[in-house]
C-alpha positions as CSV (number, residue, x, y, z in Angstrom):
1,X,-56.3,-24.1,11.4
2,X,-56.5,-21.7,14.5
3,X,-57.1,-23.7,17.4
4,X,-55.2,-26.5,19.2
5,X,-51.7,-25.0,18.9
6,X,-48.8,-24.4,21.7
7,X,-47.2,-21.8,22.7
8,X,-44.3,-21.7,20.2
9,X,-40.9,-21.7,21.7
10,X,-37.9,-18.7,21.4
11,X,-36.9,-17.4,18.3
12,X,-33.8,-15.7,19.1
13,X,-31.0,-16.4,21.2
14,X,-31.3,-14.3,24.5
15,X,-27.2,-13.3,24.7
16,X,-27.0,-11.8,21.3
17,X,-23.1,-10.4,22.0
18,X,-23.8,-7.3,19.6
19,X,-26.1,-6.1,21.7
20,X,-23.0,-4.8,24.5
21,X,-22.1,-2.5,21.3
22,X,-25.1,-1.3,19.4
23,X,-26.4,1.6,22.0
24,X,-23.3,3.1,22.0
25,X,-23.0,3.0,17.9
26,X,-26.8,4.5,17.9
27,X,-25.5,7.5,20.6
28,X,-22.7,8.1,17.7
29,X,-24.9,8.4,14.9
30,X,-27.5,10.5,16.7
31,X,-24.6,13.0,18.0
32,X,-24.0,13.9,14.1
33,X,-27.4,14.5,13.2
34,X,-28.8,17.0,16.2
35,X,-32.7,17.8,15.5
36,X,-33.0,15.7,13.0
37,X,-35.3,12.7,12.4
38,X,-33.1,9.3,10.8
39,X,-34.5,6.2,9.1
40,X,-32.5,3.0,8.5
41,X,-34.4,0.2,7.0
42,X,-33.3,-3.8,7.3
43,X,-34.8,-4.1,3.7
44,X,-37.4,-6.0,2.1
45,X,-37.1,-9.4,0.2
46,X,-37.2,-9.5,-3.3
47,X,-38.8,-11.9,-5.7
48,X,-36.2,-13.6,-7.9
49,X,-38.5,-14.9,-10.2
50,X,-42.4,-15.3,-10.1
51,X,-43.4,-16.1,-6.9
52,X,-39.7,-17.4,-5.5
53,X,-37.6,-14.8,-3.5
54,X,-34.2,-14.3,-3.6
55,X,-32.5,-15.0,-0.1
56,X,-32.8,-12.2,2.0
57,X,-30.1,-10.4,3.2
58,X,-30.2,-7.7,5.5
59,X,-29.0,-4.1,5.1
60,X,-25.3,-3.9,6.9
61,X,-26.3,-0.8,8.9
62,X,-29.1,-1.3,10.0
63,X,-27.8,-4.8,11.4
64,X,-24.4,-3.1,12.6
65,X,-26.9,-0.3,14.6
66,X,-29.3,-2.9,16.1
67,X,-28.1,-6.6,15.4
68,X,-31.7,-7.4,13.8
69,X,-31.8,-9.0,11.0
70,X,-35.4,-9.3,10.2
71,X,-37.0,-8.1,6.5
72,X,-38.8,-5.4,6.6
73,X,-37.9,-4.0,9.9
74,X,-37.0,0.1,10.5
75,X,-34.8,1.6,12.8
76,X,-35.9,4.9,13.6
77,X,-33.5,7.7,15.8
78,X,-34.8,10.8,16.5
79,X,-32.8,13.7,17.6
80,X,-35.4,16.0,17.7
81,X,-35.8,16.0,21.5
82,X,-32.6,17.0,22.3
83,X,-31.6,13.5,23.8
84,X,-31.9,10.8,21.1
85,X,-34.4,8.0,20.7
86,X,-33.8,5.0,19.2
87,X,-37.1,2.8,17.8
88,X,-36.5,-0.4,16.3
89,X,-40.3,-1.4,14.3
90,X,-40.9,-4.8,13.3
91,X,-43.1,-7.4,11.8
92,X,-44.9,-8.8,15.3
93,X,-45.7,-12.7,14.7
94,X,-48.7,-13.5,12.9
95,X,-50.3,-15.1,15.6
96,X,-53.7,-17.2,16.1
97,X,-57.0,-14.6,15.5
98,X,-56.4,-14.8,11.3
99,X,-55.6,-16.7,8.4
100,X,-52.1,-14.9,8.1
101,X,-50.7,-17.4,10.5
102,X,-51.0,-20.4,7.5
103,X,-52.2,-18.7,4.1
104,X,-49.4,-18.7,1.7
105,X,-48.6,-15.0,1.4
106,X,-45.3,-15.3,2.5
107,X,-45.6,-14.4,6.0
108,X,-47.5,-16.6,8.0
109,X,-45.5,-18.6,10.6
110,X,-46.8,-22.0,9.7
111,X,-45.3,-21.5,6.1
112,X,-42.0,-19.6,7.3
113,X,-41.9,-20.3,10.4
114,X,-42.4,-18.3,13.5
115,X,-41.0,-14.8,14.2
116,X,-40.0,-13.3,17.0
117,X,-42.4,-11.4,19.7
118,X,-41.6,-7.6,20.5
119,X,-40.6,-8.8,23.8
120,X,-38.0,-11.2,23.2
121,X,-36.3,-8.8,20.4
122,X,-36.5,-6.2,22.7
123,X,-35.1,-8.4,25.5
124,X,-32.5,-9.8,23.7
125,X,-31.1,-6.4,21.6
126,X,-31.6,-4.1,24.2
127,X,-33.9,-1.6,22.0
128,X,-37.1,-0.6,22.5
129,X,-39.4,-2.7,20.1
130,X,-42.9,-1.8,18.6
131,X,-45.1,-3.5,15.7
132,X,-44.6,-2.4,12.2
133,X,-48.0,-0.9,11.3
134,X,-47.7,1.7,14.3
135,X,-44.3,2.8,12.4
136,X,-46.4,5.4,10.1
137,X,-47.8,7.2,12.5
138,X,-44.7,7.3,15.4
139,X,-42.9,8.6,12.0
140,X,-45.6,11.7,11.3
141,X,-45.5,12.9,14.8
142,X,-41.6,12.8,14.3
143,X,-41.3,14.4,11.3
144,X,-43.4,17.5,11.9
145,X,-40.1,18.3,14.6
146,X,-37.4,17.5,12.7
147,X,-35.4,20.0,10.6
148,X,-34.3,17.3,8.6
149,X,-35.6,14.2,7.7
150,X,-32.9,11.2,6.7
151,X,-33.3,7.9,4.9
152,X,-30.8,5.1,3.6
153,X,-32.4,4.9,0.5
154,X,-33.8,1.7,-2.1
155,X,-33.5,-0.9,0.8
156,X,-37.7,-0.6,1.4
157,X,-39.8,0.8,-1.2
158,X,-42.7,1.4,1.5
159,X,-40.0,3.3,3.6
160,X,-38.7,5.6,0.8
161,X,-42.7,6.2,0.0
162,X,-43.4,7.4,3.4
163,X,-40.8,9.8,3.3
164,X,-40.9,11.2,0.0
165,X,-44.3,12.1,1.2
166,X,-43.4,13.7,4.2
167,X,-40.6,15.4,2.7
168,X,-42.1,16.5,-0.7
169,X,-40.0,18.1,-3.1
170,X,-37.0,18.4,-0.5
171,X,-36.8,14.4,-0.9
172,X,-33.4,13.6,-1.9
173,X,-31.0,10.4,-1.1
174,X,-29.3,12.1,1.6
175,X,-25.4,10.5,1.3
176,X,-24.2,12.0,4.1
177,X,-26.1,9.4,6.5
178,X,-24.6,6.6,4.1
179,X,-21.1,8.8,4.6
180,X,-20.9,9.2,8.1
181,X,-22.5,5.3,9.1
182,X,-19.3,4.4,6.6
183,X,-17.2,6.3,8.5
184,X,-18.1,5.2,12.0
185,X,-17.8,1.6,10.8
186,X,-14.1,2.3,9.6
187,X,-12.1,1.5,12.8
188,X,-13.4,-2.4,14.0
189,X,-13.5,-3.5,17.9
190,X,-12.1,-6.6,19.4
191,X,-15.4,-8.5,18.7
192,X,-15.6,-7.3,15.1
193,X,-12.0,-8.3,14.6
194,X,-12.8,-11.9,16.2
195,X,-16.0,-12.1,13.7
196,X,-13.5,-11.6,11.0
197,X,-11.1,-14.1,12.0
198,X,-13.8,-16.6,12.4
199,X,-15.0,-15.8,8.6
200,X,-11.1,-16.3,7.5
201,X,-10.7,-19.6,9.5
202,X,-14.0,-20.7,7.7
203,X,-12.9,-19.3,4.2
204,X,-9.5,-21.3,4.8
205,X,-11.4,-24.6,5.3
206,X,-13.6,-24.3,2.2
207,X,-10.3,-23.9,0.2
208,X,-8.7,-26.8,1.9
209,X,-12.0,-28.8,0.7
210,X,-11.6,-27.6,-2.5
211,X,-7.8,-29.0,-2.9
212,X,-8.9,-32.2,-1.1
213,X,-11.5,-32.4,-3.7
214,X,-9.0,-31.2,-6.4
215,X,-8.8,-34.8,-8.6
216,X,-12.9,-35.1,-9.1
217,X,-12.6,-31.1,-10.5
218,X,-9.9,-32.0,-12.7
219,X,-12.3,-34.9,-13.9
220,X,-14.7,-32.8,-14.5
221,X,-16.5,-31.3,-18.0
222,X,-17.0,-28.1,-15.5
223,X,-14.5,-28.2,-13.0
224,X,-14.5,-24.4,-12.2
225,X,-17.9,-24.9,-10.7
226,X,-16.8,-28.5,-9.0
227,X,-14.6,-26.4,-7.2
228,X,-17.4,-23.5,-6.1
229,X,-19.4,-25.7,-5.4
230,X,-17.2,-27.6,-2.6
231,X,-16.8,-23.7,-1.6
232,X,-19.8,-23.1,-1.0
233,X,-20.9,-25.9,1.0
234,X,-18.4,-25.0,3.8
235,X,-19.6,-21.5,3.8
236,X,-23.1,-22.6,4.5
237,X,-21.7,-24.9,7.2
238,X,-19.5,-22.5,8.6
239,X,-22.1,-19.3,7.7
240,X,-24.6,-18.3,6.2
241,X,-22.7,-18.5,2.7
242,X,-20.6,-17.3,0.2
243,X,-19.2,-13.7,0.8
244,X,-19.9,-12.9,-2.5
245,X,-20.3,-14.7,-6.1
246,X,-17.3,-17.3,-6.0
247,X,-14.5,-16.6,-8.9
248,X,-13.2,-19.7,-10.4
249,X,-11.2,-18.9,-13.2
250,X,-9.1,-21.6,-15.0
251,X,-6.9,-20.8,-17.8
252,X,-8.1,-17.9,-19.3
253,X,-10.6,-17.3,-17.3
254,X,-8.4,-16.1,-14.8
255,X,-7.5,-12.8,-17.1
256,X,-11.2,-12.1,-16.7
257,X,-11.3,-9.9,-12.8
258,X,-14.5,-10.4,-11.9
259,X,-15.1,-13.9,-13.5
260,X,-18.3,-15.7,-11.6
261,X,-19.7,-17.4,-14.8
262,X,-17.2,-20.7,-13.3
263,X,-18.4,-23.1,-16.6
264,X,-15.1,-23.8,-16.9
265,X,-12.9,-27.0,-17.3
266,X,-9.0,-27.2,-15.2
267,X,-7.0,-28.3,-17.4
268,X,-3.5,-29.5,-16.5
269,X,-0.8,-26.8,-17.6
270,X,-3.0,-24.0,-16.9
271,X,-3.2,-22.0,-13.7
272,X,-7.3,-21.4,-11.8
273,X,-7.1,-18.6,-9.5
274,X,-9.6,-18.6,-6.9
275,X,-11.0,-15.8,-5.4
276,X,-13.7,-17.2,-2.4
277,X,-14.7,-15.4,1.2
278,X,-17.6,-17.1,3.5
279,X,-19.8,-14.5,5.6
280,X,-21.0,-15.1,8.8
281,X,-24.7,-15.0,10.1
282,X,-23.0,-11.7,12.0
283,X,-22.6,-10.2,8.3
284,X,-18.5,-10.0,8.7
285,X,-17.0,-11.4,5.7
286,X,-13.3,-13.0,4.8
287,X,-12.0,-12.1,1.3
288,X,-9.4,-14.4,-0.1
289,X,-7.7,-15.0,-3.1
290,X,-5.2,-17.9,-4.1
291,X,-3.8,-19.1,-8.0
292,X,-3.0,-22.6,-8.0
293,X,-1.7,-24.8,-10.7
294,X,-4.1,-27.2,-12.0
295,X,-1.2,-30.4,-12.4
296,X,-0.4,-29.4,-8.7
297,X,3.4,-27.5,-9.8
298,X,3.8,-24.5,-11.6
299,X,5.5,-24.0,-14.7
300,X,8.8,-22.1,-14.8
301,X,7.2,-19.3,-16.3
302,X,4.3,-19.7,-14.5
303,X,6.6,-19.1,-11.0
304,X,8.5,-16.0,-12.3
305,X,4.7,-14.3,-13.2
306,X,3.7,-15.6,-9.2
307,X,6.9,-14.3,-7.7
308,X,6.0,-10.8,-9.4
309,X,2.7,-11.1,-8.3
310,X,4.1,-12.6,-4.8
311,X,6.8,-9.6,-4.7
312,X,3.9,-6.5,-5.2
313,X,1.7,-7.9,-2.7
314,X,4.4,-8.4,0.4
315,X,5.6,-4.6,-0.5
316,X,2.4,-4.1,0.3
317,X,1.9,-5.5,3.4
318,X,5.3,-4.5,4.4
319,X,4.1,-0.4,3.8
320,X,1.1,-1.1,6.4
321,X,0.9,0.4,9.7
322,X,-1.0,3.1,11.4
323,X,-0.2,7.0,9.8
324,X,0.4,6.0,6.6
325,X,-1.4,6.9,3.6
326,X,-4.4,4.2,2.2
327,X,-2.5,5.2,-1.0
328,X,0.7,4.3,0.2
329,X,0.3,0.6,0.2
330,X,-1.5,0.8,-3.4
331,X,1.9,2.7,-4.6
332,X,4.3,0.3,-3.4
333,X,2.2,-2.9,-5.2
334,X,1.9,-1.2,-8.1
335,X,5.7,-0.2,-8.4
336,X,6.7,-3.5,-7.5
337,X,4.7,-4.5,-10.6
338,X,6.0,-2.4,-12.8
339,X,9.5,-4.0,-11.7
340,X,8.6,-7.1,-12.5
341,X,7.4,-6.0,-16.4
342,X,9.7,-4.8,-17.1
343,X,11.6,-7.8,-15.8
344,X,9.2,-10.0,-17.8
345,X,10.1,-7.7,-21.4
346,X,6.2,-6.1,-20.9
347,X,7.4,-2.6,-20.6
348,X,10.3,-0.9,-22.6
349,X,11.1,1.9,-20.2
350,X,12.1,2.7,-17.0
351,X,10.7,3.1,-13.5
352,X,10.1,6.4,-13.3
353,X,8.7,6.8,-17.2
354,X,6.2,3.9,-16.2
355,X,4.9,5.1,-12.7
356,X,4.6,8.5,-13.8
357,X,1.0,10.1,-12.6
358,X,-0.3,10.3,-16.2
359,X,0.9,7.1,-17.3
360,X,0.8,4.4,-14.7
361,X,1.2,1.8,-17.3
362,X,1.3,-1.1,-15.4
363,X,-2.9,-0.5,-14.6
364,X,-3.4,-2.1,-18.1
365,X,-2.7,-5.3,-16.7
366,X,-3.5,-5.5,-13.1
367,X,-6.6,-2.9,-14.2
368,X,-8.2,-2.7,-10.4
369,X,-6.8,-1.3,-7.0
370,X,-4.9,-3.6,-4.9
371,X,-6.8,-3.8,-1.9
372,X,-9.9,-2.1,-0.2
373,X,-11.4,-1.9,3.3
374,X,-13.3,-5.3,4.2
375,X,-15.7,-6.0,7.6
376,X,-19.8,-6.7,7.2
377,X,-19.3,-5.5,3.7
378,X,-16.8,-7.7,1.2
379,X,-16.1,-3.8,-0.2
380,X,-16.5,-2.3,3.1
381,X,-17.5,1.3,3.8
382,X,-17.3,2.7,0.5
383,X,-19.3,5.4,0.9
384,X,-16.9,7.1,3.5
385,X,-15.6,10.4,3.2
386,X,-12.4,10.2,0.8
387,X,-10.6,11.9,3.5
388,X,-11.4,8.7,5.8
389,X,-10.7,6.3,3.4
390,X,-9.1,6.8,-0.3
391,X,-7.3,9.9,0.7
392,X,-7.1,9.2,4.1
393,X,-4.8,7.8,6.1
394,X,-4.9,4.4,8.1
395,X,-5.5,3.6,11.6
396,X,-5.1,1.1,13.8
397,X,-8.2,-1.2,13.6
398,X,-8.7,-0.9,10.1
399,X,-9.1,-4.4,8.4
400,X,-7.9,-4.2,4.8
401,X,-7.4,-6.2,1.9
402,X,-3.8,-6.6,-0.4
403,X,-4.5,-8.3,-3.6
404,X,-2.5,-7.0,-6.8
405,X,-2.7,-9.1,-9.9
406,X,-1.4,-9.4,-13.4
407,X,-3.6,-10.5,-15.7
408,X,-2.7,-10.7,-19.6
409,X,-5.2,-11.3,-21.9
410,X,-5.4,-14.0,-24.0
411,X,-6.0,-11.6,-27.4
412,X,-3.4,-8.8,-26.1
413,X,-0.5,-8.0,-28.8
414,X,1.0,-5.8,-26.1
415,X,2.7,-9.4,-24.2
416,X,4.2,-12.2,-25.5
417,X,2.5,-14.8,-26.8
418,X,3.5,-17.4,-24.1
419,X,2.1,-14.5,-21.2
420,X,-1.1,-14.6,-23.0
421,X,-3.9,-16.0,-21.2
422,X,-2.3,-16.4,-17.9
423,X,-4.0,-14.6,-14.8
424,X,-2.6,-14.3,-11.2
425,X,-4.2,-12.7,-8.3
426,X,-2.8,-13.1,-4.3
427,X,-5.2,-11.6,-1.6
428,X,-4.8,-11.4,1.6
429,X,-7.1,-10.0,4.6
430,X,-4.6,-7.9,6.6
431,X,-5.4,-5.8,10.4
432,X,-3.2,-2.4,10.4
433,X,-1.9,-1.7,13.8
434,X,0.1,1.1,15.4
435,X,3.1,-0.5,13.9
436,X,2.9,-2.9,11.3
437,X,0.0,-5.6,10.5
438,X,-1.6,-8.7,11.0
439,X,-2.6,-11.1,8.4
440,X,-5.5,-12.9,9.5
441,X,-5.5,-15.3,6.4
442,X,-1.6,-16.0,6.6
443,X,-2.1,-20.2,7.5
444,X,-3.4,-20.5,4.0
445,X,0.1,-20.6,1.5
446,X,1.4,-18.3,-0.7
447,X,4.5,-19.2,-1.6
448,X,5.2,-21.3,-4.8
449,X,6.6,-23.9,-2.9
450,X,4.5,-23.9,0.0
451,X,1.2,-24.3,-2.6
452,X,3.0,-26.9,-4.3
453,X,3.4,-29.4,-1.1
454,X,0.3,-28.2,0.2
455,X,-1.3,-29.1,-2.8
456,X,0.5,-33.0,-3.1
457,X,-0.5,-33.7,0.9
458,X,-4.3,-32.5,0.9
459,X,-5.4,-33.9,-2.7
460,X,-7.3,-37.0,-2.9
């Protein structure tokens, strides 16, 4: 099984474009954390069920600091020397002198194929490379200078082992490396923002497969997953996959906001909203949301809930631009959906009474914020300081999403009974700049009759 083999070709593509950005992200990092020693795993796969992994994914920043994407690898920066040092440790190729090149343990090249040498990683990333099993002792010689020793936590059970030991009972999750790798992250470059457009353009196509395909869902005993399922395809053409689980609510299902479960039926009368992004092998990820009707034309009650729904989300967009509060844009979807119920007979009171601070009444049917921050992560830097990000105001760079919803419940007395089980949801993937924004997702329609004539030229 050892002998009579060639030398196996590259792995990895020798112009990796991240690499131009990566140093000077590391040289960021390090700056916050003087004398300190910093751990960033990739992550470690994960076994789904028996002896079957789940796909791996790779931890966003350690691929945003290095552009590796291999399981199991560590980024290590050490500040301790006054200038920083930046170690990327990986899992070398199994090679030819044991049986870990073809035994099935889930390793071997011959049953996973090969992975890249030190040398070509380091050639093509532009980061010193060394094996994997020299990683504990490079880490004890680093961690007898630092003052503090940092880890991004639960991504590699072996990783957090090693430094729990080192740090004994001063071992804590330390946020504040999760905080400030956020923050950094925030504000995306010119090649980030291209990523991003790429993942829209892709996310655009799967839902134009989806209406091309819209007459065999309709046909369907489960046309909610029909419809995910000609989703998902593009995103694995396009990607590396869905963004996230795929929402394919018809009917009903729509009320429910986080609905992946897609057993669903479309039945004609009823509205399916459709909440689908496709993420890139880069990690950057489109987030995109459209409600359709299932007969291809909306109802006249149907439109007036859309046009509500329609109305919030452009007073939205329309309070973007650089200085102004995150909150800001939330404030002016939500008023505009407290408008529109109490046009719609929802709410018996005025403006003011409903947007009040302790009542915010509208929240009981559109329940979640109206946007959040979107890049390598669907919900992207979270972690951030609140003064970055909730609190914060934006900036120029930031790529956001603006996706308010009304959703009424099929069993809630509060609506009238023909507003019960309908669910509508328009999201958008908008870049702030200096003055306004720039919706990267706006040549897929979102106006009633837009949709409508979109929908009669594209189905089958």
């Amino acid at each position: 099984m050892l002998d009579g083999w060639g030398d196996a070709s590259h792995v990895l593509a020798p112009d990796n474009p991240v690499s131009a950005y990566t140093a000077e992200r590391r040289s960021r990092l390090a700056q916050a954390f003087p004398a300190e020693l910093l751990v960033i795993p990739c992550g470690e796969t994960r076994t789904r069920s028996n002896d079957n992994d789940y796909r791996f994914r790779p931890g966003t920043d350690h691929v945003w600091l290095t552009g590796n994407t291999g399981a199991s690898s560590v980024l290590m920066v050490d500040t301790t020397g006054g200038e920083a040092g930046s170690v990327l440790y990986l899992h070398a190729p199994s090679g030819r002198t044991n049986d870990e090149f073809w035994q099935n343990d889930g390793q071997g090249d011959l049953w996973v194929g090969p992975r890249p040498s030190l040398a070509e990683t380091q050639d093509a990333l532009g980061i010193e490379c060394r094996a994997l099993v020299d990683l504990p002792e490079d880490f004890a010689r680093a961690a007898a200078r630092a003052r503090t020793i940092r880890v991004l936590p639960t991504l590699d059970r072996a990783v957090d082992g090693m430094v729990r030991e080192a740090c004994g009972a001063e071992f804590a999750p330390h946020l504040a490396l999760k905080a400030t790798l956020d923050q950094l992250r925030l504000i995306k470059n010119d090649w980030e923002l291209g990523q991003l457009q790429l993942a829209v353009d892709g996310t655009i196509l799967g839902f134009e497969d989806c209406v091309r395909e819209w007459d065999r869902a309709r046909a369907s005993d489960r046309g909610e997953r029909y419809v995910e399922g000609t989703f998902n395809r593009r995103a694995r053409l396009e990607g590396e996959g869905p963004a996230y689980g795929s929402i394919v609510g018809g009917g009903g299902h729509a009320t429910t906001l986080h609905w992946t479960a897609n057993t669903g039926r479309l039945r004609d009368g009823d509205l399916v909203l459709m909440d689908m992004g496709m993420e890139l092998p880069s990690l950057y990820s489109a987030d995109i949301t459209r409600t359709l009707p299932v007969s291809g034309s909306f109802t006249p009650l149907q439109r007036d809930v859309y046009s509500i729904v329609l109305r919030a989300q452009q007073a939205g967009i329309d309070a973007l631009r650089a200085g102004v509060l995150f909150q800001d844009y939330q404030d002016a979807c939500g008023l505009a959906l407290t408008e529109g119920l109490i046009e719609l007979g929802v709410l018996m009171c005025s403006v003011e009474e409903a947007m009040a601070p302790e009542s915010l009444y509208h929240r009981r049917w559109s329940i979640s914020r109206p946007g959040h921050m979107l890049g390598m992560d669907v919900h992207d830097c979270n972690h951030a300081p609140q003064g970055s990000y909730l609190t914060g105001t934006l900036s120029a760079g930031n790529v956001l999403t603006v996706e308010p919803g009304l959703y009424f419940q099929a069993n809630d007395l509060r609506v009238p009974e023909e507003l019960r089980g309908i669910g509508i949801r328009i999201e958008d993937d908008l870049l702030v700049t200096e003055t306004s924004s720039i919706n990267l997702s706006a040549d897929l329609p979102r106006d009633p009759e837009v949709i409508e004539e979109w929908m009669s030229k594209r189905a089958v």
